[in-house]
ZADO-1210 file (C-alpha; in nm, 4 decimals, padded with zeros to 6 digits):
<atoms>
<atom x="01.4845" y="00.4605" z="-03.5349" code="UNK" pos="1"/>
<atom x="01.7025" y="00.1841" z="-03.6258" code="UNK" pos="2"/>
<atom x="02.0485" y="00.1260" z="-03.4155" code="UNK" pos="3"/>
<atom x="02.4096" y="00.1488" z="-03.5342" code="UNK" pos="4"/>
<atom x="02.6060" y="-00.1316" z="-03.4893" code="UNK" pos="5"/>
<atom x="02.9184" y="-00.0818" z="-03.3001" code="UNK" pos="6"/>
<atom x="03.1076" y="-00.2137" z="-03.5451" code="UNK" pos="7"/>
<atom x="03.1155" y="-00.1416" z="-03.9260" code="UNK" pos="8"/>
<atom x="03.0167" y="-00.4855" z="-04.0943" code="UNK" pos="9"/>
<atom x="03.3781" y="-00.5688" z="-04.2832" code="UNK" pos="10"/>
<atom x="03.5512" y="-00.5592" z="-03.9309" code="UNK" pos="11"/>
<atom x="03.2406" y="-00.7555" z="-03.7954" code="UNK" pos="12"/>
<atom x="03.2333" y="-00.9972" z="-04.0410" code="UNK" pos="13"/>
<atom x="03.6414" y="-01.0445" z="-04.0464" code="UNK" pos="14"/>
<atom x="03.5950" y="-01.0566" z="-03.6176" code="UNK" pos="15"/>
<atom x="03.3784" y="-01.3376" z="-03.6490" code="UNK" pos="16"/>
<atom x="03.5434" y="-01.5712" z="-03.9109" code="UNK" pos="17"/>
<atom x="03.8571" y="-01.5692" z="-03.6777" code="UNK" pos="18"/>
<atom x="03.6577" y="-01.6356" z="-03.4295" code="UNK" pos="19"/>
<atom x="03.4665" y="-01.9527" z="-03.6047" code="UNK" pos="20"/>
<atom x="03.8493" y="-02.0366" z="-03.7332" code="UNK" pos="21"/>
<atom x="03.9974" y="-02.0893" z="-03.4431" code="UNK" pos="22"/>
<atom x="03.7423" y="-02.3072" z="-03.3118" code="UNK" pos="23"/>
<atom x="03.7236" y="-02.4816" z="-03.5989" code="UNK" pos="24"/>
<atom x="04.0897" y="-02.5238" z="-03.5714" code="UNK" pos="25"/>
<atom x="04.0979" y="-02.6768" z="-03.2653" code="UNK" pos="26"/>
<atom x="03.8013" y="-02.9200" z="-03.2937" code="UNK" pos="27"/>
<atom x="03.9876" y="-03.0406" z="-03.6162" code="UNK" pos="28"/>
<atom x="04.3184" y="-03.0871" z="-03.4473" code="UNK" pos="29"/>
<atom x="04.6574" y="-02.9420" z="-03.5480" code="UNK" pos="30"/>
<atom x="04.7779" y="-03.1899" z="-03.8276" code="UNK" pos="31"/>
<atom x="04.4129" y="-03.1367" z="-04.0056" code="UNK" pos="32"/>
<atom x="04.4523" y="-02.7528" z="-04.0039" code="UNK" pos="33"/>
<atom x="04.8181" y="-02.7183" z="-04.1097" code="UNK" pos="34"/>
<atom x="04.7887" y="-02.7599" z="-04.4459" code="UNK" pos="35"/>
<atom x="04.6157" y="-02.4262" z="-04.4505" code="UNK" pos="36"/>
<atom x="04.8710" y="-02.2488" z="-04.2855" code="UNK" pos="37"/>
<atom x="05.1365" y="-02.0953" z="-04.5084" code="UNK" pos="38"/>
<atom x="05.4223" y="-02.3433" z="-04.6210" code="UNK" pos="39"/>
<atom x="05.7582" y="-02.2704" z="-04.8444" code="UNK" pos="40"/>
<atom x="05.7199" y="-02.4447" z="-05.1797" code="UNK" pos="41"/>
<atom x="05.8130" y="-02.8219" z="-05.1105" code="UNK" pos="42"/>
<atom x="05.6244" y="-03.1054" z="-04.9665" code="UNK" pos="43"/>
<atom x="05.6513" y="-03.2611" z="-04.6371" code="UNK" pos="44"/>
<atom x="05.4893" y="-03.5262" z="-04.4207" code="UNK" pos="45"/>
<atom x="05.3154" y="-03.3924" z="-04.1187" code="UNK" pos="46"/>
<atom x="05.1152" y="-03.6526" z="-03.9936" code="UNK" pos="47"/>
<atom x="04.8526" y="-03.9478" z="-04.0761" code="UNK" pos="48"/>
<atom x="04.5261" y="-03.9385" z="-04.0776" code="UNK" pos="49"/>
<atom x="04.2493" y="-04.1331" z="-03.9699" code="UNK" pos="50"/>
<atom x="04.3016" y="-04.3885" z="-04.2269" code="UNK" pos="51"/>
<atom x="04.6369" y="-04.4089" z="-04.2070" code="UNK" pos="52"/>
<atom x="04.7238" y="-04.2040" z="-04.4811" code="UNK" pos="53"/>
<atom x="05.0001" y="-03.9479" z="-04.4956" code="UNK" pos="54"/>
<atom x="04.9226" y="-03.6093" z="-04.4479" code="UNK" pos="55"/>
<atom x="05.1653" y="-03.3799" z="-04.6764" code="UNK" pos="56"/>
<atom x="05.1780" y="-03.0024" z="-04.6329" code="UNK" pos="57"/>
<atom x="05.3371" y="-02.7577" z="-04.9307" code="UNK" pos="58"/>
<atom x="05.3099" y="-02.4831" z="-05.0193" code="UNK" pos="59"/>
<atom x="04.9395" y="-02.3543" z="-05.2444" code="UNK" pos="60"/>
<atom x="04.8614" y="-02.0299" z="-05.3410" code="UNK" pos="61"/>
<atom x="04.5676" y="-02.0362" z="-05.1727" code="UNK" pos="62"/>
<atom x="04.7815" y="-02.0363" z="-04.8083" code="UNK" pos="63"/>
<atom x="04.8137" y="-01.6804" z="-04.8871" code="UNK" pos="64"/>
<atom x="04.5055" y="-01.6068" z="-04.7487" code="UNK" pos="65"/>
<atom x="04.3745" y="-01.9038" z="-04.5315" code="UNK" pos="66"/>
<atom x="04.6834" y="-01.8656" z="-04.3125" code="UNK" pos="67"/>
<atom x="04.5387" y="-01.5575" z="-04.1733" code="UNK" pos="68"/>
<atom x="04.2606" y="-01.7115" z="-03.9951" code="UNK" pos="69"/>
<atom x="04.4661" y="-01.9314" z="-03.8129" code="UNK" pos="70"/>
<atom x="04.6288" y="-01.8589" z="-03.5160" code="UNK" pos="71"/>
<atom x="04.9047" y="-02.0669" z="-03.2831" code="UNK" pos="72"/>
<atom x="04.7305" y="-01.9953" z="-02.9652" code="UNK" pos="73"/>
<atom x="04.4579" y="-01.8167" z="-02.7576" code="UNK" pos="74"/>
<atom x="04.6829" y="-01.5249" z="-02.6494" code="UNK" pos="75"/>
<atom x="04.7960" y="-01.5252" z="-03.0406" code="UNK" pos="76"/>
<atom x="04.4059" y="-01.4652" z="-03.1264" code="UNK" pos="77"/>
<atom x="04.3325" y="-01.2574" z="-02.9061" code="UNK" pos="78"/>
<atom x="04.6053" y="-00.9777" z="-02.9263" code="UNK" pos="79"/>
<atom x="04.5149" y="-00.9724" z="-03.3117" code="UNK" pos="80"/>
<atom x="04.1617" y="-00.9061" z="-03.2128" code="UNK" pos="81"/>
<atom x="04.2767" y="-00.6385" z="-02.9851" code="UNK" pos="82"/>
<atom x="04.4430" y="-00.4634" z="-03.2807" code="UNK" pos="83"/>
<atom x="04.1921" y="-00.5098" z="-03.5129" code="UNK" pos="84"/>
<atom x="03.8728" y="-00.4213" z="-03.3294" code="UNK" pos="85"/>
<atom x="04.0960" y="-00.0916" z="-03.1843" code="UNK" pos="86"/>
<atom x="04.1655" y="-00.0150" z="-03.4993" code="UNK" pos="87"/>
<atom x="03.9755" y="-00.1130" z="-03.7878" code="UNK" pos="88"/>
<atom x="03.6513" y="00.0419" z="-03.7423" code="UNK" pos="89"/>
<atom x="03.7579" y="00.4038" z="-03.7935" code="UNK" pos="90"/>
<atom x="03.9521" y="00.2998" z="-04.1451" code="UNK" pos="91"/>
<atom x="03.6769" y="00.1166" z="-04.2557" code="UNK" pos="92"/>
<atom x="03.4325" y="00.4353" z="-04.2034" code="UNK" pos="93"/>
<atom x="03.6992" y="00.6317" z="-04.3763" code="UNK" pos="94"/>
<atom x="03.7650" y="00.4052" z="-04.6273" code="UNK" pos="95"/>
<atom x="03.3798" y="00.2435" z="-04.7100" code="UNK" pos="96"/>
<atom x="03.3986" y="-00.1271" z="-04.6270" code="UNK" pos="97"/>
<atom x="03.4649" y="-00.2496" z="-04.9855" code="UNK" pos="98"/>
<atom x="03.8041" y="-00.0924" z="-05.0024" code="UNK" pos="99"/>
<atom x="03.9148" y="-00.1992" z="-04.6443" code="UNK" pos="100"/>
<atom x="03.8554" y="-00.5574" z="-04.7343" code="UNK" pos="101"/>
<atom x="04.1108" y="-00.5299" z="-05.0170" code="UNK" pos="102"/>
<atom x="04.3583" y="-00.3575" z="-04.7863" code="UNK" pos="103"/>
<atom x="04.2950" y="-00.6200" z="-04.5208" code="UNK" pos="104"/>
<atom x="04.3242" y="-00.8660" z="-04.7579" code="UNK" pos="105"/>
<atom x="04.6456" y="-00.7055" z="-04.9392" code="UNK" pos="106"/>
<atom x="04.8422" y="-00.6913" z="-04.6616" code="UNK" pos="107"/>
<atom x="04.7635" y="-01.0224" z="-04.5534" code="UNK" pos="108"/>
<atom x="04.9023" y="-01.1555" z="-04.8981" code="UNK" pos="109"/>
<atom x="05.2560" y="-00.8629" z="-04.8773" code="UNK" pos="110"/>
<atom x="05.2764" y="-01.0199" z="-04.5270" code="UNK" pos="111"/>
<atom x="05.2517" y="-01.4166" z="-04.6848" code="UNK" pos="112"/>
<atom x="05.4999" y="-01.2361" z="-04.9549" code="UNK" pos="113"/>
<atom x="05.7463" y="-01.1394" z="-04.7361" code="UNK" pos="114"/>
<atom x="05.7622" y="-01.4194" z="-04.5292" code="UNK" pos="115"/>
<atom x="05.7957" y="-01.6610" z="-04.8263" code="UNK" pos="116"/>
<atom x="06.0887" y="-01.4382" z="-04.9464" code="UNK" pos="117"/>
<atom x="06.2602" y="-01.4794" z="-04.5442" code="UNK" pos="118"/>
<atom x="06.1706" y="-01.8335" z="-04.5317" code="UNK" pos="119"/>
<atom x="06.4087" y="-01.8946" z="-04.8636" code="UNK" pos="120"/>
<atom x="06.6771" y="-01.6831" z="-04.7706" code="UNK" pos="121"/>
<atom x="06.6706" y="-01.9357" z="-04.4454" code="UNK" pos="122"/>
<atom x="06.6406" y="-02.2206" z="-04.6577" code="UNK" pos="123"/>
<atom x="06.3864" y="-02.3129" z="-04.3834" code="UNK" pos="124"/>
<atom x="06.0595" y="-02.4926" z="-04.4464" code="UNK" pos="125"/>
<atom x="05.8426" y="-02.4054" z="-04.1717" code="UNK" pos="126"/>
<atom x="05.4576" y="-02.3266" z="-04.0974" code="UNK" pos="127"/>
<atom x="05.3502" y="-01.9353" z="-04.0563" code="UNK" pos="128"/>
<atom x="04.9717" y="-01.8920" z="-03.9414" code="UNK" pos="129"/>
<atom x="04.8416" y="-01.5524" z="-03.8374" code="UNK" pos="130"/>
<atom x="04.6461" y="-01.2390" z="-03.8752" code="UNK" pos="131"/>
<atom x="04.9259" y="-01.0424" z="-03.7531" code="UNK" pos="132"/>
<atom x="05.0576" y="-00.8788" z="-04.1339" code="UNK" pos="133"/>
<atom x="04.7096" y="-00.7374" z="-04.2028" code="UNK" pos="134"/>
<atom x="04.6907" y="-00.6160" z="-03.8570" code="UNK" pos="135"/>
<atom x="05.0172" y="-00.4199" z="-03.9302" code="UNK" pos="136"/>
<atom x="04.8697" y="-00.2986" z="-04.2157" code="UNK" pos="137"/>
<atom x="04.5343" y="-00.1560" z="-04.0077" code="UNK" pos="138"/>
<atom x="04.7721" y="00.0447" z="-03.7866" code="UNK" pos="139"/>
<atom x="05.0005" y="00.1926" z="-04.0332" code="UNK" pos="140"/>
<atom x="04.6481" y="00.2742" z="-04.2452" code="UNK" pos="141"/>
<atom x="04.4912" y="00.4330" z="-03.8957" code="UNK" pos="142"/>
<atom x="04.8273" y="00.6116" z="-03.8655" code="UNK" pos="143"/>
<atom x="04.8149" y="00.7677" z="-04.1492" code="UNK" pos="144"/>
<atom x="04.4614" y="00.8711" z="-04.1579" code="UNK" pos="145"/>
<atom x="04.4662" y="00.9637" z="-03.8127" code="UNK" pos="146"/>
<atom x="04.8112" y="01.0535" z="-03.7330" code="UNK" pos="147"/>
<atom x="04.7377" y="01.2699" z="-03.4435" code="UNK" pos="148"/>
<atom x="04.4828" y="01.0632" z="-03.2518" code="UNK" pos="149"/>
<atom x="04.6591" y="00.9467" z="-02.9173" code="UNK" pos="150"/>
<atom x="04.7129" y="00.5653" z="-02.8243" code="UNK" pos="151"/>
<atom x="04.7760" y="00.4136" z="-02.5284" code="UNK" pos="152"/>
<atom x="05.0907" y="00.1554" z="-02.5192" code="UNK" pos="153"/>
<atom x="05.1232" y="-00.0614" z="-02.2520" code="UNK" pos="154"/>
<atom x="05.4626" y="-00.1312" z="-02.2624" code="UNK" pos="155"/>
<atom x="05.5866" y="00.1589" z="-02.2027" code="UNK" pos="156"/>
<atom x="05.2638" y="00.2901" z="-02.0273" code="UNK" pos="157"/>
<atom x="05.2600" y="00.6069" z="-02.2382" code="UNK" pos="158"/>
<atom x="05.0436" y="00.8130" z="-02.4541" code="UNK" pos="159"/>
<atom x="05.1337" y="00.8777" z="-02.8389" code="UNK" pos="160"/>
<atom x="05.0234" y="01.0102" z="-03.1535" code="UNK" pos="161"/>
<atom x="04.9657" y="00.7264" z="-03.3751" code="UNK" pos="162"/>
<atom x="05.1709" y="00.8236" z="-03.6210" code="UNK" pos="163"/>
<atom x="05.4622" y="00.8022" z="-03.3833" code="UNK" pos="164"/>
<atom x="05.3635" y="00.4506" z="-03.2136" code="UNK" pos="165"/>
<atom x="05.2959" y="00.3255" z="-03.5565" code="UNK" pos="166"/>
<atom x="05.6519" y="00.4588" z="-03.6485" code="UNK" pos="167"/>
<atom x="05.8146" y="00.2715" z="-03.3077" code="UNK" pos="168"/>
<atom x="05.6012" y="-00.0979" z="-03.4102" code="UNK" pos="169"/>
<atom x="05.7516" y="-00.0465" z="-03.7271" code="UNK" pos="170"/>
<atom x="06.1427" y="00.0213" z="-03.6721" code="UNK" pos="171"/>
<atom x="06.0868" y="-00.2503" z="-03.3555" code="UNK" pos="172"/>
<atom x="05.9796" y="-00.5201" z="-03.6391" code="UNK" pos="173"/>
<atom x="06.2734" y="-00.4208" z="-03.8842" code="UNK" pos="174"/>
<atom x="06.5537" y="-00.4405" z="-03.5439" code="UNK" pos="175"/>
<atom x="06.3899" y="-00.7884" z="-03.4135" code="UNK" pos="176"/>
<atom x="06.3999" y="-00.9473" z="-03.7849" code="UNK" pos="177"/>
<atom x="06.7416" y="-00.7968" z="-03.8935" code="UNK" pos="178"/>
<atom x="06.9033" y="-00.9376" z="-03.5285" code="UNK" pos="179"/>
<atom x="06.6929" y="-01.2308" z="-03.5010" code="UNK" pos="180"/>
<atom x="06.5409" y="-01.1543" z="-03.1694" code="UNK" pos="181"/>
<atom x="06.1895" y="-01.2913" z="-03.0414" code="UNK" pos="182"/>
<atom x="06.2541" y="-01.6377" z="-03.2644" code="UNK" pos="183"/>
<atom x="05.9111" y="-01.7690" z="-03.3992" code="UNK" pos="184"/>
<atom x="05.7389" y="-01.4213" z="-03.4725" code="UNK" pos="185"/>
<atom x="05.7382" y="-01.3212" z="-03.8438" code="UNK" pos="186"/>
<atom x="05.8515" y="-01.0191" z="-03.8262" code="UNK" pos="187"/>
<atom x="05.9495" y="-00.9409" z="-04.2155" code="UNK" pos="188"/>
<atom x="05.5761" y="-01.0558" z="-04.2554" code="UNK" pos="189"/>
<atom x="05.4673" y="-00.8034" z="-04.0436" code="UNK" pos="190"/>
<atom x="05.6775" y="-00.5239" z="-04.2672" code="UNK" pos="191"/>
<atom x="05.4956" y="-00.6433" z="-04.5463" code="UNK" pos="192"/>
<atom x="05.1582" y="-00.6163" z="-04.4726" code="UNK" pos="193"/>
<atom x="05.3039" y="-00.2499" z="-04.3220" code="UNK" pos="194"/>
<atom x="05.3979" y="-00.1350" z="-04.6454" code="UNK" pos="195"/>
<atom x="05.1152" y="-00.2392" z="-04.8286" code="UNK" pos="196"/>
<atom x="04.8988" y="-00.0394" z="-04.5623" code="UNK" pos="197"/>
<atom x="05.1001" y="00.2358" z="-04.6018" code="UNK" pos="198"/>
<atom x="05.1416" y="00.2120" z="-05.0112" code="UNK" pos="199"/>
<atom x="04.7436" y="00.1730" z="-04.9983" code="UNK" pos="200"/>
<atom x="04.6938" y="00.4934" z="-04.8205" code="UNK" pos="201"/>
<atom x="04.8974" y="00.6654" z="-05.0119" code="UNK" pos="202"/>
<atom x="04.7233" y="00.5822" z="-05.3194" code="UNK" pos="203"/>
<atom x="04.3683" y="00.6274" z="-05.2005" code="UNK" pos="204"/>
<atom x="04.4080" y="00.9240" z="-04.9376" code="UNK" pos="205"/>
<atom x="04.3584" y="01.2493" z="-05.1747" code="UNK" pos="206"/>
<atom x="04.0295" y="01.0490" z="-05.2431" code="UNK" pos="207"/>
<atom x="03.8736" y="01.0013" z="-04.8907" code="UNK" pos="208"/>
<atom x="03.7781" y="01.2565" z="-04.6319" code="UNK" pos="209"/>
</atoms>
């Protein structure tokens, strides 16, 4: 009798290219690795490398995606791990892997989206690396399919529905961004990838069990 694996092989396979990314990321160095990360259209010199040579990040398309598997720090990594190994398995059951890749990967690019939309209205030019808009997505997805599976937060230590925790990460994101609270978090980017979760579900629920 062969053996499940704990994980479905999307969520797996996602799990371990952060993992390889981050490393990857720091043997590099910073100034290597920000070009990946996700840049407002313009050009500007970050650095030089070995040779001497400038180093100019701008934006690419491509950033839209590779900015996801970059993270600022270990605790940064980690806490988007936490959501999507909590999380992801169970949609990607419900779902079949195939279509949770292209919500994983749809949210990450609403997330990118939204934050290149904030970043002009700022007239800021500014690096944005993180798997955090596709996590958003996961949860509102889970929520959704699962809205009356309890959660554990930790701040406050209380149990909730998911439906109703997803609802309170949610209206959180839209007070910190509209007031400008917790500077450096992306917090429009994180409504994105929401939306895009919940849009998704919408779409696909009256064909999944």
């Amino acid at each position: 009798m062969s053996m499940q694996l704990r994980f479905p092989p999307a969520t797996s396979a996602i799990t371990a290219a952060l993992l390889i990314a981050f490393a990857l990321q720091n043997l590099l160095g910073e100034i290597r690795a920000l070009p990946f990360a996700l840049w407002p259209p313009g050009h500007e010199v970050i650095g030089v490398d070995d040779d001497g040579l400038p180093i100019v990040a701008g934006f690419a398309p491509v950033q839209m995606l590779t900015y996801g598997f970059l993270h600022g720090n270990l605790t940064h990594l980690l806490l988007n791990l936490a959501g999507l190994l909590i999380f992801a398995p169970d949609v990607e059951r419900t779902l079949g892997s195939l279509r949770f890749v292209l919500l994983y990967a749809a949210c990450l690019a609403a997330a990118a989206l939204a934050q290149l939309v904030t970043a002009h209205l700022e007239a800021a030019f500014y690096p944005t690396v993180g798997a955090s808009g596709a996590i958003y997505g996961i949860i509102v997805a889970a929520a959704m399919l699962f809205p009356k599976r309890e959660i554990f937060l930790f701040f406050p230590p209380v149990h909730l529905a998911a439906r109703n925790a997803a609802l309170i990460m949610v209206v959180a994101e839209v007070v910190h961004g509209v007031l400008g609270t917790q500077a450096g978090v992306a917090h429009f980017a994180h409504l994105g990838g929401a939306v895009v979760g919940f849009l998704l579900i919408l779409l696909w629920r009256p064909r999944v069990r």
